[in-house]
Structures are given as C-alpha cells and as structure tokens.
Kinemage of the C-alpha trace (Angstrom):
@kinemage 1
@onewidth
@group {chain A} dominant
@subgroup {mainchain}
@vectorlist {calphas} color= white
{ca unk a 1} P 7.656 -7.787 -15.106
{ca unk a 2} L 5.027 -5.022 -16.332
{ca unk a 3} L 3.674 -3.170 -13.397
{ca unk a 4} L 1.045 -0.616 -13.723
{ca unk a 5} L 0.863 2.464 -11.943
{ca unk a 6} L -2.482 3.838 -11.720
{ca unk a 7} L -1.745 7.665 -12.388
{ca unk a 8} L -4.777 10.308 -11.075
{ca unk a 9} L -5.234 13.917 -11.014
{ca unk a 10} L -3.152 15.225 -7.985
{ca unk a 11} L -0.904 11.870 -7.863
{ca unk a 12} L 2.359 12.702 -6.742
{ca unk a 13} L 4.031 9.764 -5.814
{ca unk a 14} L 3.435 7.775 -9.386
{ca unk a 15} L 7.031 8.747 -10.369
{ca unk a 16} L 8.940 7.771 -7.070
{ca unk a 17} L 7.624 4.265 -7.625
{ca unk a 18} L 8.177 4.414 -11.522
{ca unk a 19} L 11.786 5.151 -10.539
{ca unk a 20} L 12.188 2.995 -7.903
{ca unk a 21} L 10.538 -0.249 -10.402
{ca unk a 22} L 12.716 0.730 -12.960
{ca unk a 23} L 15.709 1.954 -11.921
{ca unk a 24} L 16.099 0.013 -8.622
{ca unk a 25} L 14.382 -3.137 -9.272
{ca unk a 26} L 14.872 -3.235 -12.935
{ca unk a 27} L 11.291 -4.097 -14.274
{ca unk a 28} L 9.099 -2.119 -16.696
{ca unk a 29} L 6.870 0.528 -15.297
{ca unk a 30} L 3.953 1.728 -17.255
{ca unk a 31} L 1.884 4.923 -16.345
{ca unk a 32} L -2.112 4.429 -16.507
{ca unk a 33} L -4.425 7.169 -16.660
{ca unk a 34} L -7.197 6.829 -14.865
{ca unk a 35} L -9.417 7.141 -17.328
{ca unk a 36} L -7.816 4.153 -18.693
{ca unk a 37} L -10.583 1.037 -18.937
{ca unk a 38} L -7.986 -1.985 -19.553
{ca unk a 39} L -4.970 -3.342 -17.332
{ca unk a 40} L -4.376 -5.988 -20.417
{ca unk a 41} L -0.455 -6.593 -20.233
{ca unk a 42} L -0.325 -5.671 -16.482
{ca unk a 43} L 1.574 -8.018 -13.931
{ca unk a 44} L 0.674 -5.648 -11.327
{ca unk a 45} L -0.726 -2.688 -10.029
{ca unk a 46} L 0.191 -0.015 -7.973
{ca unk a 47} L -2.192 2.757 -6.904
{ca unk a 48} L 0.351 5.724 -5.739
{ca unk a 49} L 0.047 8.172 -2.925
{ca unk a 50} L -0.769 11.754 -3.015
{ca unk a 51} L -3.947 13.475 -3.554
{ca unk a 52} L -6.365 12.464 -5.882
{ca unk a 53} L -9.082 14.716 -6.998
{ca unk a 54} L -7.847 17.031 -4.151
{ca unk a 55} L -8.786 14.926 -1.545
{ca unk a 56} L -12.210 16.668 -1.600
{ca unk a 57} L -14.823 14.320 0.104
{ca unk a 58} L -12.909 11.828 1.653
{ca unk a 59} L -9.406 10.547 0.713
{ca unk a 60} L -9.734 8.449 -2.317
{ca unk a 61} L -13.525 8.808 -2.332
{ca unk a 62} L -13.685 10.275 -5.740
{ca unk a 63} L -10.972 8.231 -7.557
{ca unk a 64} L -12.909 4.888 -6.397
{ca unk a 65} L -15.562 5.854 -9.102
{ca unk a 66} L -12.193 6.422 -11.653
{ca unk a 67} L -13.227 4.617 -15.113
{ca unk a 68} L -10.096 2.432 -14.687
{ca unk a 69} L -10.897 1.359 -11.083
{ca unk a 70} L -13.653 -1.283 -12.679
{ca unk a 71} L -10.412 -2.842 -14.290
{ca unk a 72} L -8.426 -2.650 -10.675
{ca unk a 73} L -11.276 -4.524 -8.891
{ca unk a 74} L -11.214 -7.066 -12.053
{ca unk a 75} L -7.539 -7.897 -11.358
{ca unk a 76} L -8.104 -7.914 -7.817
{ca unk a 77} L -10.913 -10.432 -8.185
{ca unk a 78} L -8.793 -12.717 -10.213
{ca unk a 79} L -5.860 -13.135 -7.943
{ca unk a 80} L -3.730 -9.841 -9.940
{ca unk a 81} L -1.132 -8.484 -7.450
{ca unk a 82} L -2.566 -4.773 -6.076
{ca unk a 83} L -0.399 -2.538 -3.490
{ca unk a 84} L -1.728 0.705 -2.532
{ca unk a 85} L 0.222 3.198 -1.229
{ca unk a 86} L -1.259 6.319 1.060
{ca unk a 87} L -3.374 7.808 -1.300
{ca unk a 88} L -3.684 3.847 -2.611
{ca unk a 89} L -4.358 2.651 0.435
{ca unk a 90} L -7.314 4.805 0.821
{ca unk a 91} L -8.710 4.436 -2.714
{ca unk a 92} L -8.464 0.334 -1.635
{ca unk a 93} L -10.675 1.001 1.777
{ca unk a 94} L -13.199 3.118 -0.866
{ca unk a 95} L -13.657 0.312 -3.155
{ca unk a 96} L -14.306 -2.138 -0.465
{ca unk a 97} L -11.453 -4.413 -1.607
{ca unk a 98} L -10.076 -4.154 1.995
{ca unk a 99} L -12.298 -3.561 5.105
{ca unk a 100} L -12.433 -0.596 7.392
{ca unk a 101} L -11.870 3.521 6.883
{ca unk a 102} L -9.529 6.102 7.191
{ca unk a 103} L -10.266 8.618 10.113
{ca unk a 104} L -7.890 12.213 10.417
{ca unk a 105} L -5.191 11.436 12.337
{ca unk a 106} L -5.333 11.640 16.090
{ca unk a 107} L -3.697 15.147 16.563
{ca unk a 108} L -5.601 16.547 13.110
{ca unk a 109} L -2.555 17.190 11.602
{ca unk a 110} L -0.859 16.254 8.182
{ca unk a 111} L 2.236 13.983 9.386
{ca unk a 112} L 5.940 14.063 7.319
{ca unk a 113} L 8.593 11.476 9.374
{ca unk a 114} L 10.455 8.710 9.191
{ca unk a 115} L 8.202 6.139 11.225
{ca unk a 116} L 8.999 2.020 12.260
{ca unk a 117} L 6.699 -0.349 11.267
{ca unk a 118} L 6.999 -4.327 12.096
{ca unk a 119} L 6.367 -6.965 10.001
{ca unk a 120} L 3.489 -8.845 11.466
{ca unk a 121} L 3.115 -11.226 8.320
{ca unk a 122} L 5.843 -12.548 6.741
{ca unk a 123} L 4.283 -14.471 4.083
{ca unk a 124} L 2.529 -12.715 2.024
{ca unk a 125} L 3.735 -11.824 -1.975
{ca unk a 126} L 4.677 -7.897 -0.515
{ca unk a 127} L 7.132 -9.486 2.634
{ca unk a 128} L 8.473 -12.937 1.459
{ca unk a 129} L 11.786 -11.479 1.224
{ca unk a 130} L 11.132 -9.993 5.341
{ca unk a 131} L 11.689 -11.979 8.459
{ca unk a 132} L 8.481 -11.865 10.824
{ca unk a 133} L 9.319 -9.199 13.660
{ca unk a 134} L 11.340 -7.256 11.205
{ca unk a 135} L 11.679 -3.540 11.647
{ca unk a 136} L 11.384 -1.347 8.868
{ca unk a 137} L 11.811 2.734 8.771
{ca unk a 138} L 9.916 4.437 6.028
{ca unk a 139} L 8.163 7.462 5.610
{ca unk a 140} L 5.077 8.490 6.441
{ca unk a 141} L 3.242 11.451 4.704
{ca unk a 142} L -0.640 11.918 5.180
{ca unk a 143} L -3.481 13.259 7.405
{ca unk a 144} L -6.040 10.684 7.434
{ca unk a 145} L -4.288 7.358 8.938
{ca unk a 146} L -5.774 6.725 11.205
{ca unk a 147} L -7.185 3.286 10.545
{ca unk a 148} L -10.397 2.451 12.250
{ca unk a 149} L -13.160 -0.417 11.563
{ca unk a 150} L -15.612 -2.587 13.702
{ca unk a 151} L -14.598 -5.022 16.434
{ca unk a 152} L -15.612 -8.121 14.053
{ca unk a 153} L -13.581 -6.697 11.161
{ca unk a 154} L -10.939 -6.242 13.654
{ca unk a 155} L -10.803 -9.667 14.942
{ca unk a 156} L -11.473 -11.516 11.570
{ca unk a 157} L -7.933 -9.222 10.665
{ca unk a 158} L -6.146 -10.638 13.498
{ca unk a 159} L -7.419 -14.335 13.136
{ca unk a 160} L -7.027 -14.216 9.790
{ca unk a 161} L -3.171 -12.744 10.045
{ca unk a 162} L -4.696 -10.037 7.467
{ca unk a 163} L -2.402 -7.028 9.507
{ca unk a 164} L 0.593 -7.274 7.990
{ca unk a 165} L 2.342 -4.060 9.013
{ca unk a 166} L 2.373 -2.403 12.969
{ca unk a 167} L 3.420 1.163 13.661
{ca unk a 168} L 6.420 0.467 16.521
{ca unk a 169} L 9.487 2.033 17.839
{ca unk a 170} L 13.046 1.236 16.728
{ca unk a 171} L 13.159 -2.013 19.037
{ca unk a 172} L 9.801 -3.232 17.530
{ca unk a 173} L 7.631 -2.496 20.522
{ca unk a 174} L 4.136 -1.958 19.435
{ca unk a 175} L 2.747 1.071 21.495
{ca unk a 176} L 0.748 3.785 21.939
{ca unk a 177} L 3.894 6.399 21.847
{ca unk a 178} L 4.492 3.951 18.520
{ca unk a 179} L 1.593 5.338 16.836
{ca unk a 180} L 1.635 8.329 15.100
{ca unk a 181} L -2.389 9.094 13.651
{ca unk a 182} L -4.230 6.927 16.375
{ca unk a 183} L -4.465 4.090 13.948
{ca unk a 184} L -6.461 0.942 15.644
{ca unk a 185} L -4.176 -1.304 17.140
{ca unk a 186} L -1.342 0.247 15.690
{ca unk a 187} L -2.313 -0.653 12.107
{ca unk a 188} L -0.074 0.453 9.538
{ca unk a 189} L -0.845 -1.997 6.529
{ca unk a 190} L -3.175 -4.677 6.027
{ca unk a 191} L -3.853 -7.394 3.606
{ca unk a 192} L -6.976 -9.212 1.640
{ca unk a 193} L -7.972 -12.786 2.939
{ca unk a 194} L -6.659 -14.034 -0.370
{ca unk a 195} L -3.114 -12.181 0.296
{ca unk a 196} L -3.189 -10.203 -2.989
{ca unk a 197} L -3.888 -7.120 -2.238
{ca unk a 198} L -2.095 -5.022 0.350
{ca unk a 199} L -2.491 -1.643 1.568
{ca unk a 200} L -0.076 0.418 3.741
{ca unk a 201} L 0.724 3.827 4.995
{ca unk a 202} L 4.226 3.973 4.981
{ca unk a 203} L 5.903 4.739 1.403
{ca unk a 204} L 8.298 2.723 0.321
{ca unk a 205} L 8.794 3.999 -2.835
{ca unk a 206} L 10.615 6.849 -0.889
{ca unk a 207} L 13.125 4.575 1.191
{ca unk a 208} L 14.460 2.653 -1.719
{ca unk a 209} L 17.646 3.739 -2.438
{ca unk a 210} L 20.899 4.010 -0.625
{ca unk a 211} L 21.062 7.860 -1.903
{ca unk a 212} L 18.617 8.506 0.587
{ca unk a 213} L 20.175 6.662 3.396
{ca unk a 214} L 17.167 4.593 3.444
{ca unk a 215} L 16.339 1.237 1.315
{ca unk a 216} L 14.124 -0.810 3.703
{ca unk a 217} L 11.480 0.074 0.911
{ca unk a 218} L 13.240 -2.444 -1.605
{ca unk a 219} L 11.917 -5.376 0.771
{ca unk a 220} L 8.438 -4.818 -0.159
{ca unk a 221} L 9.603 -4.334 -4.131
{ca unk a 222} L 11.368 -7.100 -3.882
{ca unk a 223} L 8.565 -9.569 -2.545
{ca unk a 224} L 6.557 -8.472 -4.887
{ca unk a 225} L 8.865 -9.313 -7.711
{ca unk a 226} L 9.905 -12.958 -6.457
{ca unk a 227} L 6.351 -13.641 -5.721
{ca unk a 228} L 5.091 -12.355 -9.462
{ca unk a 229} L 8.423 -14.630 -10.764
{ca unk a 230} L 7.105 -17.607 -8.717
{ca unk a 231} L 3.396 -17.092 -9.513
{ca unk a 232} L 2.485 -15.047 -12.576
{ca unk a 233} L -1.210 -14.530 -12.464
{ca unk a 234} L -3.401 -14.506 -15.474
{ca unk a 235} L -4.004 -11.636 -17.648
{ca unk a 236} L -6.892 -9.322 -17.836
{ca unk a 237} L -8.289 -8.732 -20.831
C-alpha cells in the first residue's frame, strides 16, 4: 500500500511513522509537503504529530489552511483512509472533519508517559485487528489534550460509537485518576460517522517495535492495512 504522510514545518513525528510503515509493516511510505496540492497515488494518509507552524495560534490552527489540506478533506470526503496523530489529531478538529476542540491540558502542562487507552470500538478500519475492551499502552506527548465539545456532539459520539479510544488504567477502568489532560469523558481518540477518519492522542508510531519494549502501536497499523487490503478506496486525482 502507498500511504502518505503529510510532512509540515515543525513535524517531528513524520519519520517514526515512515519507519514504522516501512520497516515494520512493510508498505511504501511517501513524504508530502504541505505545500503539496495532489494525494493522486495515495492509499492513505497520515497527518503526524509534533508542532506545526510552532503551534502559534492554536494547535494545528495554521496547518488547516496548508495548500495540501484541500486535497486531505477531498480524500476524506470520498471515503480515503485519514489517521491523525497528536499534532494530526488537532489539524483534524481544525478542519472540521471531526467535531469538538482541543483545550490545554488540565494541569497546563506539556505531558511525556506511557498512558492506557481502551478500545471502545472495535470495528472500525484503525482496530479490526483489536478485541473491544482491549488495553493498549502508548505514549502520550502533548499539551493541549484535553478534548472538550458540546453535550449534543458528545452524545451523537456516544450513540453513534464515534469514541473509539478511552484514557484507563492498566485493568481498563475508565477514571478520573485514568485521565491525564482532563479530556471529556476520558476521550483519547475518536472517529468520523463514516469510520474513515480517526484521530487519537496516543502515538503509536512510537510503540511499534519490540526494540522499544512496546508494539501495541502495530494494532492500529495493522487495521489499517487489512482494512485498505479488504477495501481499497478510489483514487484522488
């Protein structure tokens, strides 16, 4: 599979998941800069963590008006596989491809720790290869997490089985001690209604390998993979 990686001043995660495609998962990773305008050849995208443009505004605020990002809402739109990551994550909530905002995290610090998350949706093309209720540990790495968004967003998420990851301890209990930005209802990824698009967090580009006693990551890669080998979606142009 191709798989683009959306590459933006002050990315710094574009290479862990270039690695981690390539040399993990064995698929074909392409860099994109983001002043890019085409995804043609893309089977996916991945918008990386780290800080684009600074972080000046608001955490992804400035890269949402990126020349490529047109092209990212385009594939979105016609059913094109999206993750974003942190940073990616963010960028989504900016472009308005997934609901809600990022806040600072509860304590107004930057956060760097292993943290659990449970797998609230297991059928979705980034956890078909996860068991619903499964624990994974990744790392965290940011300062605005915190999730927040409207009671009727909020609802429509959980009716709609849109939250697909929830910050919890090592048993799986989702609580408050569980949480570590003050993310709404424990949110640690969520989804699109059509289930293409995901955005989470956690990095899992960075707990993919069992050189650094970690490869829970690989479960999201390797969704993503089996669901782009059972369902390629069209091409942009």
């Amino acid at each position: 599979m191709n798989i683009g990686i959306i590459v933006f001043p002050g990315s710094n995660c574009d290479r862990d998941c270039a690695h981690v495609l390539s040399e993990v998962m064995e698929q074909t990773a392409h860099f994109i800069w983001h002043q890019e305008r085409s995804l043609k050849g893309m089977d996916a995208i991945i918008l990386p963590g780290g800080f684009s443009y600074g972080d000046y505004l608001r955490t992804g605020a400035i890269a949402r008006f990126s020349p490529i990002m047109d092209a990212v809402v385009e594939f979105a739109e016609r059913g094109g596989m999206v993750l974003g990551i942190c940073n990616g994550f963010q960028m989504l909530l900016e472009l308005g491809i997934l609901p809600g905002a990022m806040l600072r995290n509860r304590d107004l610090s930057f956060i760097c720790e292993d943290r659990y998350i449970r797998v609230e949706n297991a059928d979705t093309p980034f956890t078909n290869h996860c068991e619903p209720g499964q624990v994974l540990k990744l790392p965290i790495a940011h300062a605005e997490g915190n999730y927040y968004t409207n009671p009727v967003t909020l609802s429509a998420l959980q009716a709609n089985a849109q939250i697909v990851f929830r910050f919890c301890d090592r048993e799986g209990k989702v609580t408050s001690q569980a949480n570590p930005n003050g993310s709404l209802d424990n949110i640690a990824g969520i989804r699109n209604a059509a289930g293409n698009v995901l955005g989470l967090m956690p990095h899992p580009e960075r707990g993919a390998e069992h050189l650094l006693n970690n490869e829970d990551g690989v479960y999201i890669f390797r969704s993503m993979i089996a669901a782009l080998e059972k369902h390629k979606t069209p091409q942009p142009v």
